[in-house]
C-alpha positions in Angstrom: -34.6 60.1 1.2 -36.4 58.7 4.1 -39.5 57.8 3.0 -41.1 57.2 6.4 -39.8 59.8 9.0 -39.4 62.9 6.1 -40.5 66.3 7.2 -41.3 69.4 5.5 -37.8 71.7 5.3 -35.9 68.1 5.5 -35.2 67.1 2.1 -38.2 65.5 -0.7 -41.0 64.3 0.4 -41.9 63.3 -3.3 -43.0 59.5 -2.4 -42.2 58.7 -5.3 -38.7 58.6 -4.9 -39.4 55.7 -2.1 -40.3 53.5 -4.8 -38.7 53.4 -8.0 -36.4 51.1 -8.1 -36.6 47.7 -9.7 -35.0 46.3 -6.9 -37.4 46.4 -4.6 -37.9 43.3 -3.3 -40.7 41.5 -1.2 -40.2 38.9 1.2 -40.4 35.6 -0.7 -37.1 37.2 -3.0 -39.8 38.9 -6.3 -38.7 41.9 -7.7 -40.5 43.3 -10.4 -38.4 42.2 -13.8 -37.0 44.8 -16.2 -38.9 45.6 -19.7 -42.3 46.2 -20.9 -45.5 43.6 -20.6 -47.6 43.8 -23.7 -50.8 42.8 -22.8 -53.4 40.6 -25.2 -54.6 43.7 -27.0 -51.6 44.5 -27.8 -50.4 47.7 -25.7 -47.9 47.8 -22.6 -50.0 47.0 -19.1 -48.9 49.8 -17.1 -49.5 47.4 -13.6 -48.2 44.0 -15.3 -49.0 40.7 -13.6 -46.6 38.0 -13.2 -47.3 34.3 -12.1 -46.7 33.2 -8.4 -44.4 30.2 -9.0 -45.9 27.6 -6.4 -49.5 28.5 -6.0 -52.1 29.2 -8.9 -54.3 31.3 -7.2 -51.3 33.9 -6.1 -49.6 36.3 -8.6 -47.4 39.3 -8.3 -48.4 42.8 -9.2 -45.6 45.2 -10.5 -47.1 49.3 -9.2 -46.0 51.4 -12.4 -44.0 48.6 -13.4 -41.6 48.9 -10.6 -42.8 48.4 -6.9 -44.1 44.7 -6.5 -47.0 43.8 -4.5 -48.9 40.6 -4.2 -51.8 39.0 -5.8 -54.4 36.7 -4.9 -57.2 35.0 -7.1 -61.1 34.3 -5.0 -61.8 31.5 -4.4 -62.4 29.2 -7.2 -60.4 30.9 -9.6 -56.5 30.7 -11.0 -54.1 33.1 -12.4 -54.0 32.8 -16.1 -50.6 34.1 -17.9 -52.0 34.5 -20.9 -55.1 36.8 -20.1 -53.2 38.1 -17.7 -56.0 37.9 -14.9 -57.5 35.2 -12.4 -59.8 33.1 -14.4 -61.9 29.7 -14.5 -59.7 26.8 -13.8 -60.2 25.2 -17.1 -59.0 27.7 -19.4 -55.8 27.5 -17.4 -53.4 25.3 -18.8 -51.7 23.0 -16.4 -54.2 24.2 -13.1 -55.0 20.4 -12.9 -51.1 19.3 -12.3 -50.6 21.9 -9.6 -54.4 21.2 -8.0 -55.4 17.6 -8.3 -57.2 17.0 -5.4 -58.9 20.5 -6.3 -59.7 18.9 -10.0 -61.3 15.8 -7.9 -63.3 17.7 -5.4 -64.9 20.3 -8.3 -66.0 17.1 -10.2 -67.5 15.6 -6.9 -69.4 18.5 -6.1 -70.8 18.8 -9.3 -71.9 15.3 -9.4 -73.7 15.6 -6.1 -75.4 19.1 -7.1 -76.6 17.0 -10.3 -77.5 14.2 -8.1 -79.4 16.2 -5.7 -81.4 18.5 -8.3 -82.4 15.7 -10.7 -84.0 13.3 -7.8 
């Protein structure tokens, strides 16, 4: 199937044929891995989330379990693999190895805010 120049009386146009294959891959080499994601409540995520291996705030997205996509986290926030959702850096375990000089800037800010609203 050619998923981008199909017409009608040519063959499928079901898009759905264009993506469902594990193997997709993106760019940087992810490919959504085989096997169900349960979830924190216990059920199968039917879009699960998978960790971006350099960067805390990225994360991969895997469409129906198949077609990858990426992820980022706003500002502020981290990807947290247990919840599986961006979250406050602090219930993240390990944020503060991968973003020291993040860690170091949060605290400095807060100090000054404190500085600046108590005087």
């Amino acid at each position: 199937t050619d998923c981008f120049n199909s017409k009608k009386g040519e063959g499928s146009l079901d898009r759905t044929d264009c993506f469902n294959s594990k193997k997709d891959l993106l760019d940087d080499g992810f490919s959504c891995p085989d096997g169900e994601v349960i979830g924190p409540t216990g059920r199968a995520l039917p879009h699960p989330t998978y960790p971006h291996p350099e960067d805390c705030q990225k994360f991969y997205i895997c469409r129906n379990g198949v077609m990858p996509q990426k992820g980022s986290c706003p500002g502020g926030l981290v990807y947290n693999e247990v919840s599986f959702k961006c979250d406050e850096p602090e219930n993240v375990v390990g944020w503060r190895q991968v973003y020291p000089l993040r860690h170091n800037l949060v605290q400095t800010l807060d100090y000054l805010n404190w500085v600046f609203v108590k005087t």
